[in-house]
Structure formats: C-alpha cells, structure tokens
LUMLUMVEX-263330 format. One record per residue (C-alpha): residue in one letter; z, y, x; residue number from 0. Coordinates in nm, 3 decimals, padded with zeros to 5 digits. Layout:
! residues N
<atom "A" <Z Y X> NUM>
...
***
This chain:
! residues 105
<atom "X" <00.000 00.000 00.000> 0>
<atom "X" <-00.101 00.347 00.121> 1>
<atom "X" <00.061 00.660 00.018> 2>
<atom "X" <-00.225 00.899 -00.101> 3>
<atom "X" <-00.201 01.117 00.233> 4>
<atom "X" <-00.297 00.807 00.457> 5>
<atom "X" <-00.623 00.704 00.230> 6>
<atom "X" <-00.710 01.093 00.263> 7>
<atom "X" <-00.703 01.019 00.619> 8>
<atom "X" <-00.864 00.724 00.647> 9>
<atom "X" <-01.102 00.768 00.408> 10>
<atom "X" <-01.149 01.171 00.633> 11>
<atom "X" <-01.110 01.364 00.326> 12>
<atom "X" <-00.872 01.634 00.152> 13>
<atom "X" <-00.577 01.459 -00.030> 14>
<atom "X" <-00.714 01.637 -00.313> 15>
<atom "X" <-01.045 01.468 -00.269> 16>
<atom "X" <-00.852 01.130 -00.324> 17>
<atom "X" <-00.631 01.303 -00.688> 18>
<atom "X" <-01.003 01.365 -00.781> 19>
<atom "X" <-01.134 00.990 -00.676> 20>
<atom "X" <-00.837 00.885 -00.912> 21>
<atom "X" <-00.880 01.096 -01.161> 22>
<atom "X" <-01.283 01.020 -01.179> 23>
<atom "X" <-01.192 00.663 -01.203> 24>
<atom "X" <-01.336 00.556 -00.827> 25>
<atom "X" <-00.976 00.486 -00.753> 26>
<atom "X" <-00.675 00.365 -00.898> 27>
<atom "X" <-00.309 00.443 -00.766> 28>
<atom "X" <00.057 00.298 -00.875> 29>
<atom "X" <00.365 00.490 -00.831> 30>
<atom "X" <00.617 00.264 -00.575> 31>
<atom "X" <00.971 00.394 -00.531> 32>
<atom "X" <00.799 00.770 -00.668> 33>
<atom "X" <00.503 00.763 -00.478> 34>
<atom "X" <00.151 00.694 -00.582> 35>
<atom "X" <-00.022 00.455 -00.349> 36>
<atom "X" <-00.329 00.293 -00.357> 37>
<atom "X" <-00.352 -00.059 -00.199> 38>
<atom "X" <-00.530 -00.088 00.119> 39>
<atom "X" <-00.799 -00.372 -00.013> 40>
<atom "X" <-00.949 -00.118 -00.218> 41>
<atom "X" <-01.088 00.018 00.061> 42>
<atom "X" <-01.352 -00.101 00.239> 43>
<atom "X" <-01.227 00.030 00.628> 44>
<atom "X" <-01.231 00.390 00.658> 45>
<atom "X" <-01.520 00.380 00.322> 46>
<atom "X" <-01.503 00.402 -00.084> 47>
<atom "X" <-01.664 00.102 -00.148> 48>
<atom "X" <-01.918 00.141 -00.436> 49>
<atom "X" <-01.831 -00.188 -00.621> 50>
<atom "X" <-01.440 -00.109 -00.619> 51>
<atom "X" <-01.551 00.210 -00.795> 52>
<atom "X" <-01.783 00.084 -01.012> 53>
<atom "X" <-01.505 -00.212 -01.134> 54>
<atom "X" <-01.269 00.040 -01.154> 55>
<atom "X" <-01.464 00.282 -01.337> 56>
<atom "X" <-01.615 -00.025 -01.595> 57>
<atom "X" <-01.249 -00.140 -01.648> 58>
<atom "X" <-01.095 00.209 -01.747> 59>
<atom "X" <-01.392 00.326 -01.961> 60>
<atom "X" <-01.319 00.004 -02.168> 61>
<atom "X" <-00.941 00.147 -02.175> 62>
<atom "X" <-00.790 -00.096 -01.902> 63>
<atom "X" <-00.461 00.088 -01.787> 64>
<atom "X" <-00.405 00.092 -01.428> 65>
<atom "X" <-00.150 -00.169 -01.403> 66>
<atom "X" <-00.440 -00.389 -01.599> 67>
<atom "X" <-00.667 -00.334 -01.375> 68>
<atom "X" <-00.483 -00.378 -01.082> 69>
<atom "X" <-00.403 -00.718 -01.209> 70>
<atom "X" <-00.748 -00.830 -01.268> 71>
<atom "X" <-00.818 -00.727 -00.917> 72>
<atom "X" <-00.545 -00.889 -00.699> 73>
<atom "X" <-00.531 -01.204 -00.943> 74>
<atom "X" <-00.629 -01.531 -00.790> 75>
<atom "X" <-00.949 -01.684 -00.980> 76>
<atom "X" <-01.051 -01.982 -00.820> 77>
<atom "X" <-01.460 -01.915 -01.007> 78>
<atom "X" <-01.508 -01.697 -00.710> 79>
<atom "X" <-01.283 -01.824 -00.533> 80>
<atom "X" <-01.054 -01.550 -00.454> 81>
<atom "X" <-00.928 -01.187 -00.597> 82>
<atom "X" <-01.178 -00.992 -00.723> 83>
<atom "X" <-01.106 -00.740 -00.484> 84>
<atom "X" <-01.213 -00.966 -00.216> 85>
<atom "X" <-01.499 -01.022 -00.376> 86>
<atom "X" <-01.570 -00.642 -00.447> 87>
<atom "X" <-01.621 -00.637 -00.013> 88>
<atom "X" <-01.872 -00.933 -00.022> 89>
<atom "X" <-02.142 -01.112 -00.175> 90>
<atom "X" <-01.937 -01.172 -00.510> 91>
<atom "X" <-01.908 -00.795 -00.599> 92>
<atom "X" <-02.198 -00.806 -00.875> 93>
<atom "X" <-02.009 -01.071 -01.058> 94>
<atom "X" <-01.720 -00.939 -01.049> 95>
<atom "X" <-01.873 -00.567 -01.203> 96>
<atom "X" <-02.049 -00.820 -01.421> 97>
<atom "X" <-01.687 -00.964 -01.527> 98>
<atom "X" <-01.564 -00.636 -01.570> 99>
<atom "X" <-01.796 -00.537 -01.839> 100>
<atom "X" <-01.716 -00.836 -02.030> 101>
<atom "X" <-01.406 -00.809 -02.018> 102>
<atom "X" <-01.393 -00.438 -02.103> 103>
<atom "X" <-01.647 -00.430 -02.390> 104>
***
C-alpha cells in the first residue's frame, strides 16, 4: 500500500494529479489507519497502466464501490489463474475488462 504522495512520485506527477486519477475513476484508493493509499499492484512500475484504468473505470460506472472493486481485483480466481490485477499487467488484461463489464452491467 502506497500513501497517495509516494504514487505521485512514482508515477512523477503532482499529488493532485493522482486526487484527479481517483476521482476520474483511473484509480482507486482505501483509507488505512486515515490515510488513503492505493496498492502498489495497481501500478504497472513507475506507469498508469491502461487496463487497471479501464477495469476500474468499467467497475465504478456500473456502481461498484471501491471496496468492491478492490475485491474483485486482489481475489484469487483460478479461470485466469490469478488476481485480476495480475492479470491487468499481462496477457489476461482483456478478459479481465471483459469480466468487468459483465459483471457491472
């Protein structure tokens, strides 16, 4: 889990930049002891990765909360085998969007 200064860094942008990625659905945070933080494997290194944002974004247009969707993403599912998340970063990521929609609509 990152606090929402370190994925500004790592990610080279304004911490504002990342309020707006949240906001704009391309990331999601959860508040630990007070703090928002957003879990390293949503980020792809020092990147946004597309298909995290694009889940994300799928999930909470069809009114998944963030807690919901953070759940679909670091649940086990052995069809893919993995987390979504991990999937996201590799050659799974289109089902996974694919899931998403289904699962949101």
């Amino acid at each position: 889990m990152l606090p929402l200064p370190d994925v500004a860094e790592r990610l080279n942008i304004p911490v504002t930049k990342v309020h707006d990625l949240i906001h704009t659905n391309k990331l999601v945070a959860c508040r630990v002891d007070g703090v928002n933080m957003i879990p390293e494997a949503l980020l792809d290194g020092d990147e946004l990765s597309k298909f995290v944002a694009g889940a994300i974004t799928v999930l909470r247009d069809g009114g998944y909360e963030p807690d919901e969707i953070l759940h679909f993403l670091f649940t086990p599912d052995d069809t893919l085998p993995g987390r979504p998340v991990d999937a996201l970063h590799g050659h799974g990521a289109r089902e996974v969007i694919r899931r998403a929609q289904a699962m949101a609509f």
